[in-house]
N, C-alpha and C positions, 0 to 999 in steps of 0.2 A: 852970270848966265846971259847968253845975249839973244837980243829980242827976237821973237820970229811974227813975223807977217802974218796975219788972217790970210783966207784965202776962199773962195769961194767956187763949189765945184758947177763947172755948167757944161760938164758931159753928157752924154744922154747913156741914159741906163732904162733896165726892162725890169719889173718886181718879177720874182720867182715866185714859187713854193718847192720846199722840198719836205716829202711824206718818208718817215724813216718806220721802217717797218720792222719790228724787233721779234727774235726766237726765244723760248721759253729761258728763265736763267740769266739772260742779260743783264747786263749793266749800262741805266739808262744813261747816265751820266756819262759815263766814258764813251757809249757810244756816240751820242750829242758832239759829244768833243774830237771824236776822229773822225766824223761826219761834215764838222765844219771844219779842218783841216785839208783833208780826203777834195772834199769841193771849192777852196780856196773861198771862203764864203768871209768878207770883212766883217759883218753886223747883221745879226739877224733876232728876230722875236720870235717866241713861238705862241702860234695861233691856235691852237689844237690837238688835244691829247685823246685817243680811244682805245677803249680796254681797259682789262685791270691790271693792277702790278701786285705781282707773288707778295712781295716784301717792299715796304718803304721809311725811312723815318724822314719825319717832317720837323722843324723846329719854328715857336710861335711862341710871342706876349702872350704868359696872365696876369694881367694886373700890370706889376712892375718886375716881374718873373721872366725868365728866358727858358724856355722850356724844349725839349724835345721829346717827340714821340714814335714810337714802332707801330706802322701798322701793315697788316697782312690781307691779301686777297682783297683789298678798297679798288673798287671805280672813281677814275677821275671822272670830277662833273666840271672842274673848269681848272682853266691854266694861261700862263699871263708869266714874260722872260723876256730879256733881253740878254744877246752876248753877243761879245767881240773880241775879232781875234789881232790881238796885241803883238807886237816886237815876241815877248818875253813870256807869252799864253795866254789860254784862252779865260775868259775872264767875264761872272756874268749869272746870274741866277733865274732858277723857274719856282714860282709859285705858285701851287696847286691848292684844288679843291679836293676832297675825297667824300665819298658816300660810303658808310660804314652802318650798315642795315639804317636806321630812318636817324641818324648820325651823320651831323658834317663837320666836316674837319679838315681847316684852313692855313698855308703855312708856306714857307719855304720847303722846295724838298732839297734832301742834305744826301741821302743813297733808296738807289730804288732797282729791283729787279723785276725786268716783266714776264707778262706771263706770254704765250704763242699769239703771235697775231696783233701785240698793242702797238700804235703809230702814235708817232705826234709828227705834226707836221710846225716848218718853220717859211716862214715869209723873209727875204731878200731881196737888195735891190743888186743887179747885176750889169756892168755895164756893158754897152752894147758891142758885138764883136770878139768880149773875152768867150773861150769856151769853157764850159762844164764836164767834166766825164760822168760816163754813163750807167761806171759800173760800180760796186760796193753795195751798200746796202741801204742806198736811197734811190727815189724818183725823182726827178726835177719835172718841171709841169712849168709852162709859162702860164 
């Protein structure tokens, strides 16, 4: 294999946010991933999730257990991802919090469908000059 150089970027770039706004029945996941395609977006976190999701399963440690779980009509109370979009796809996990009546439940999410009206939004750094479009099913916001 032969060696590659480090390199170090000193462009100048603008952080974004982009708020994806989803319709009842979605698929959150998929949409996340044509979102950051759609936006030519390299690497981004997400900062923020609102609303609830119809349907989701999560998977989490108990103990020394791998476990997965279904849950239905939960609000997320917090969320914490990274993704990046690679050569070969997009690549990159979110994990959430859920509020499940005075129940909280912490994990990876693995599939989720929302319900009218839930966003998450994702933070980006964009360099400056490239453009974004404007249309699909996100906002950009500098």
């Amino acid at each position: 294999m032969p060696s590659m150089d480090s390199m170090i970027y000193t462009g100048k770039s603008v952080e974004k946010n982009l708020t994806l706004v989803f319709d009842a029945g979605d698929d959150v996941l998929a949409g996340l991933k044509q979102a950051i395609k759609q936006h030519n977006i390299r690497e981004c976190t997400a900062v923020e999730a609102d609303g609830l999701l119809e349907e989701a399963v999560i998977q989490y440690f108990v103990h020394n257990r791998f476990t997965s779980t279904e849950l239905k009509n939960g609000r997320i109370v917090s969320c914490s991802g990274r993704f990046m979009n690679l050569q070969d796809g997009i690549y990159g996990d979110l994990h959430v919090g859920f509020m499940l009546g005075m129940q909280m439940w912490d994990g990876t999410l693995v599939k989720a469908k929302a319900t009218q009206g839930f966003s998450l939004t994702l933070k980006f750094a964009q360099p400056v000059g490239a453009s974004t479009p404007t249309t699909g099913m996100g906002s950009v916001q500098n």
